[in-house]
ZATOR-78058 format. One line per field, with one value per atom (N, C-alpha, C, CB): residue in one letter; atom name; x, y, z. Coordinates in steps of 0.001 Angstrom, whole numbers. Glycine has a CB too. Layout:
% residues N
res = A,... .
atom = CA,... .
px = X,... .
py = Y,... .
pz = Z,... .
END
This chain:
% residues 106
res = X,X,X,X,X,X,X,X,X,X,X,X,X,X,X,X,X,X,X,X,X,X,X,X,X,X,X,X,X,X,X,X,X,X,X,X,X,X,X,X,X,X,X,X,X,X,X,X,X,X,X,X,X,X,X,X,X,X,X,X,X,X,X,X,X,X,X,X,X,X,X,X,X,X,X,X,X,X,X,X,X,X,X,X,X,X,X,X,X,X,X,X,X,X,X,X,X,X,X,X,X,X,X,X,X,X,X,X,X,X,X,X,X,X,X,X,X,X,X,X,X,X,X,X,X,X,X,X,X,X,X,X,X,X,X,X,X,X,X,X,X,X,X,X,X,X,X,X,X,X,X,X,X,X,X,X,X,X,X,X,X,X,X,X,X,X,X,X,X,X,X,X,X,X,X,X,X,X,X,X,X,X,X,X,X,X,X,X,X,X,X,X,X,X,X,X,X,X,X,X,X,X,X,X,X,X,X,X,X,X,X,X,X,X,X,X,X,X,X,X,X,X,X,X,X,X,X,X,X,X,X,X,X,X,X,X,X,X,X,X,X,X,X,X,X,X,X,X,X,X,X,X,X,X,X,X,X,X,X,X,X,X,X,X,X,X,X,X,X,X,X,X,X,X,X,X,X,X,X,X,X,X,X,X,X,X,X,X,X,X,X,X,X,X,X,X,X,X,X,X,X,X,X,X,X,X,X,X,X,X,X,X,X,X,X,X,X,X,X,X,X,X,X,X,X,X,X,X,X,X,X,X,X,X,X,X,X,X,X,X,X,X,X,X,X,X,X,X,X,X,X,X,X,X,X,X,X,X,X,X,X,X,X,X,X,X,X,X,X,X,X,X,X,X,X,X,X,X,X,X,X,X,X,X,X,X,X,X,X,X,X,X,X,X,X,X,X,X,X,X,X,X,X,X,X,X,X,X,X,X,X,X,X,X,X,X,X,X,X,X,X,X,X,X .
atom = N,CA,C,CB,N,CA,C,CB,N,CA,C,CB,N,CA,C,CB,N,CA,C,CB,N,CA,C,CB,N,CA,C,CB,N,CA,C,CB,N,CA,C,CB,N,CA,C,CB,N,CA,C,CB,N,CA,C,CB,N,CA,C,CB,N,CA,C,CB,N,CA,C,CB,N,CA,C,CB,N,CA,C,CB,N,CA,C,CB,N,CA,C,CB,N,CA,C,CB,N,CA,C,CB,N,CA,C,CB,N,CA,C,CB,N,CA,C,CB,N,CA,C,CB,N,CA,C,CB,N,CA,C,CB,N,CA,C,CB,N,CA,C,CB,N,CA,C,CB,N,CA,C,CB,N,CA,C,CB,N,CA,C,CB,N,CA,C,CB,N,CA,C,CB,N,CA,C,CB,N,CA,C,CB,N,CA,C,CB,N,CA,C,CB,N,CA,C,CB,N,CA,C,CB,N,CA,C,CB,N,CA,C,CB,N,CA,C,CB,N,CA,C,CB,N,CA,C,CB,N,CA,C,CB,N,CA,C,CB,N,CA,C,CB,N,CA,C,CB,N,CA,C,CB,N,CA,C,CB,N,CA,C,CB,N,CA,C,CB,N,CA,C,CB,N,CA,C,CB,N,CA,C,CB,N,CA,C,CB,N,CA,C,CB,N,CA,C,CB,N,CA,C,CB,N,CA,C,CB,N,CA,C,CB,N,CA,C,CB,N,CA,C,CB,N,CA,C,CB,N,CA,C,CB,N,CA,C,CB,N,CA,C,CB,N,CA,C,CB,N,CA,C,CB,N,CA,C,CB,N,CA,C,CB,N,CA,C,CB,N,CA,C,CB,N,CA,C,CB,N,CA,C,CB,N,CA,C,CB,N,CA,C,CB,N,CA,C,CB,N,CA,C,CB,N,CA,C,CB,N,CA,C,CB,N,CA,C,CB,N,CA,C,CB,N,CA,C,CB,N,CA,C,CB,N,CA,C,CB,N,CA,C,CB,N,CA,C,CB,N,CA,C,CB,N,CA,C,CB,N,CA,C,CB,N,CA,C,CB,N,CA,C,CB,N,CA,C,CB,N,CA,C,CB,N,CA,C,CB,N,CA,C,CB,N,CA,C,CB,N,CA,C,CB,N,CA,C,CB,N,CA,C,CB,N,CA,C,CB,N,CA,C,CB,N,CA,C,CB .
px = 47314,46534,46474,45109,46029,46690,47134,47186,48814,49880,49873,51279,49637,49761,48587,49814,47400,46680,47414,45327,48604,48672,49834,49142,50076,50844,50231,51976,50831,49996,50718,50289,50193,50970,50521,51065,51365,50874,51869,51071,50984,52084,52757,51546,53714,54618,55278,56090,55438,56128,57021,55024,58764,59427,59898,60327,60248,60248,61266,59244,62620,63831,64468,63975,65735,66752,68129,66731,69185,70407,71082,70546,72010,73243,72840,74810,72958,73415,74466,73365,74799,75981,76592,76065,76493,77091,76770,77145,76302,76337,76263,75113,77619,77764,76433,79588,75806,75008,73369,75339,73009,71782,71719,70990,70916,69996,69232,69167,68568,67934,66789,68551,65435,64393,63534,63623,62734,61853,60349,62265,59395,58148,56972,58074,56548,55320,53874,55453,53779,52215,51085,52016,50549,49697,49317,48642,50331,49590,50513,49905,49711,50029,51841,49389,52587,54084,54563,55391,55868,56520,57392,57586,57381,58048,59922,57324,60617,62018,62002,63144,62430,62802,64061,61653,65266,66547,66255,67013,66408,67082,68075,66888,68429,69580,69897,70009,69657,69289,70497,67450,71780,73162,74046,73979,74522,74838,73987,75015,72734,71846,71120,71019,70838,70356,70711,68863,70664,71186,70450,72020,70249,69459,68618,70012,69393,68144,67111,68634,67268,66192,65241,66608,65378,64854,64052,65561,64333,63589,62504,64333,61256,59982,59158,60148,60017,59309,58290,59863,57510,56174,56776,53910,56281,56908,55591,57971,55806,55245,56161,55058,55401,56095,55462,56088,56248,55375,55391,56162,53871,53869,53777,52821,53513,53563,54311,52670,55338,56429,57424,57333,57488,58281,59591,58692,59425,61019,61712,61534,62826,64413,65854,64544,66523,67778,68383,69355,69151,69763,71080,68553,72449,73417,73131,73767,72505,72337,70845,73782,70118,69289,67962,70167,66803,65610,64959,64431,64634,63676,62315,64187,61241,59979,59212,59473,59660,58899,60351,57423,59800,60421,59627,60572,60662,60406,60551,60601,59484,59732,60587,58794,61598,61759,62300,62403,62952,62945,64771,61141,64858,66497,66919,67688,67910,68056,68933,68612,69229,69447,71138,69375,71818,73350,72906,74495,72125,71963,72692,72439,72745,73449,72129,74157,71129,69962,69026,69382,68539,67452,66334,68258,65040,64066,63124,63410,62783,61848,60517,61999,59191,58230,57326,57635,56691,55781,54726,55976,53730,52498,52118,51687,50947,50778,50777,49368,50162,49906,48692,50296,48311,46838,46317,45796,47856,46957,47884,47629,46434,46809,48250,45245,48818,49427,48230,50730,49169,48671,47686,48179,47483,46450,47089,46154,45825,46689,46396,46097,47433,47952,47172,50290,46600,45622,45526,44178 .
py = 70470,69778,68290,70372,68207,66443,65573,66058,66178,65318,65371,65787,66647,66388,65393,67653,65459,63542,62069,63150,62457,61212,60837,60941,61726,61075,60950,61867,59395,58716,59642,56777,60917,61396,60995,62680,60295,59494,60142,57601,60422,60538,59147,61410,59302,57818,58164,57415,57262,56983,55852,56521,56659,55805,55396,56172,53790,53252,52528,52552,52784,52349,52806,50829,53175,53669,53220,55166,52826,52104,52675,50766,53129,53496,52758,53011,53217,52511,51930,53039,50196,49761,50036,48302,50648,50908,52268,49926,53402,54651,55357,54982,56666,57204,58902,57402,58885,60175,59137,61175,57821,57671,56589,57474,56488,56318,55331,57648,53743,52882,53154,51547,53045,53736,52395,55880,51717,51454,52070,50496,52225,53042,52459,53984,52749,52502,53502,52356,53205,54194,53480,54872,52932,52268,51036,53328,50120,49161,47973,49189,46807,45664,45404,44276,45842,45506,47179,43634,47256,48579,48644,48820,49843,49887,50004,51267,49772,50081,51275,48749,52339,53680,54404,54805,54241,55122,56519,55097,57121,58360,59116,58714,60395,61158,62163,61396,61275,62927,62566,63110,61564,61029,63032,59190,63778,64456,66082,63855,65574,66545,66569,66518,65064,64759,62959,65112,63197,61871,60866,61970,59523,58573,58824,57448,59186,59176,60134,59615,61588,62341,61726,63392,60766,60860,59054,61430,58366,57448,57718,56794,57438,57903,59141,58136,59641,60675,60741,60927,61686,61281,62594,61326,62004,62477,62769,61515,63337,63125,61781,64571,60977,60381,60143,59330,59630,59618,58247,60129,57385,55904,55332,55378,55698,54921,55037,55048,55438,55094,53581,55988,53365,52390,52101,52896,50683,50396,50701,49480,51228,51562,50797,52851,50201,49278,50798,47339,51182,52482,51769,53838,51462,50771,49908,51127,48832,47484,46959,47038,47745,48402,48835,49839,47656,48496,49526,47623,50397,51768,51277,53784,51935,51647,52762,50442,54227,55032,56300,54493,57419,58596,59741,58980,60198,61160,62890,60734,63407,64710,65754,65167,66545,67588,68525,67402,69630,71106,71214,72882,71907,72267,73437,70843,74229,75255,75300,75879,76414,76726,75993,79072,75934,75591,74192,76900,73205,72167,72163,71319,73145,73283,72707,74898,73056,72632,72073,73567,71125,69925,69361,68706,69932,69919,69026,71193,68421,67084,67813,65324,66986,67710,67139,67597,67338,66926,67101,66913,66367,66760,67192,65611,67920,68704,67325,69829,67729,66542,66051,66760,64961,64229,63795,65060,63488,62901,61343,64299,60606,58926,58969,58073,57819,57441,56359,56816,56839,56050,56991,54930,58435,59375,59761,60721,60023,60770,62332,60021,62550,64359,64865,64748,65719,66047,67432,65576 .
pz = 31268,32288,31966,32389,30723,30546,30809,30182,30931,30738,32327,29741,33125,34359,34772,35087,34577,34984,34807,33874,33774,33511,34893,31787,35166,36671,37919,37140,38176,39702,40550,40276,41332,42715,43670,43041,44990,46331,47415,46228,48475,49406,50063,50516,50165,50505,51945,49165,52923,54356,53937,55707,54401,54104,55525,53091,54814,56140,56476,56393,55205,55625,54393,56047,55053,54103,54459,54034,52931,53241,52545,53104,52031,51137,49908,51738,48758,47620,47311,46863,46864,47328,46024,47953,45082,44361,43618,43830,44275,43692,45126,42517,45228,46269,46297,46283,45550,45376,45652,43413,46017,46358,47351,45247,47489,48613,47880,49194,48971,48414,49303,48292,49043,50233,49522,50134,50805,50737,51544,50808,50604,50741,50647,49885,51708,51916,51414,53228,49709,49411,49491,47895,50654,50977,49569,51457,49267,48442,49630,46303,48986,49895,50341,49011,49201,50060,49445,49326,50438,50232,48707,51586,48331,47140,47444,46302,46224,46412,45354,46114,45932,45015,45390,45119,44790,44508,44879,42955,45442,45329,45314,45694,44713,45094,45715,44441,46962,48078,48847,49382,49048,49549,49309,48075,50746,50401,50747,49380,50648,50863,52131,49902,52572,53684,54462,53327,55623,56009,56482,56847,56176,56187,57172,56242,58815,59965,59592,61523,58827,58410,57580,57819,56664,56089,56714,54830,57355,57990,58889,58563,58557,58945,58337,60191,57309,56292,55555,55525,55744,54406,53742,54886,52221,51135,50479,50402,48587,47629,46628,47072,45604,45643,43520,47129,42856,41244,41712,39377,41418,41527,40299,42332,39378,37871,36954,37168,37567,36512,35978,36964,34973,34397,35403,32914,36394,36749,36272,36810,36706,36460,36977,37029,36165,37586,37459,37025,38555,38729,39750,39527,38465,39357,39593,40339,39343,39496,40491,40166,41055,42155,41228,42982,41436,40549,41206,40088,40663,41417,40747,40846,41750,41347,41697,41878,41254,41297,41914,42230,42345,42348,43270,40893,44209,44630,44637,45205,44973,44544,45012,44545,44866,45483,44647,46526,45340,44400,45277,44962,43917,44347,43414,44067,44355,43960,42356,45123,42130,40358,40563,39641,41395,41548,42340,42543,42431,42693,44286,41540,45468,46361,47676,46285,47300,48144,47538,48804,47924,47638,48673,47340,48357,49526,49249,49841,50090,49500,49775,50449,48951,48829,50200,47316,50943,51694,51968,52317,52316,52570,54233,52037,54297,55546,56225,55752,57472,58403,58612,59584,58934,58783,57552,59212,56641,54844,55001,52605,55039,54630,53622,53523,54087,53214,52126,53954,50650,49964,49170,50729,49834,49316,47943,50348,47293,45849,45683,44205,44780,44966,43480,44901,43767,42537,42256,42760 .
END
């Protein structure tokens, strides 16, 4: 129970997504978890799902994690999802409907 407090969970609305210009497995997303400007967070969902799905999505999202450059591209946090044992399906996590962005997951 601990270690799970020590992670910030937020639901995040993303609010634009572009190709990674230099890694063909992600995705550059900027997100909106309700703080004053949107975050930039990498993902590797290129493959699994296609940008228009995933533009206007609310997600789960980890907000305190240590920047990452990923390919030249800083990430500022990470999103959740579950994928099967052969990495063939990858489901992003979401929250029901009617939760603020910016809410935290507890």
């Amino acid at each position: 129970i601990g270690d799970f407090t020590k992670l910030d969970l937020r639901v995040g609305k993303i609010i634009e997504v572009r190709e990674h210009p230099n890694a063909e497995k992600l995705f550059v997303l900027k997100v909106d978890l309700g703080e004053d400007e949107p975050r930039t967070i990498c993902a590797g969902l290129r493959g699994h799902y296609e940008s228009e799905e995933l533009q206007g999505m609310e997600a789960i999202f980890v907000a305190n994690l240590e920047p990452r450059i990923l390919r030249g591209v800083e990430s500022n946090g990470m999103i959740l999802a579950a994928c099967s044992d052969d990495k063939s399906k990858v489901v992003i996590l979401v929250p029901e409907n009617g939760i603020k962005v910016g809410s935290k997951v507890s």
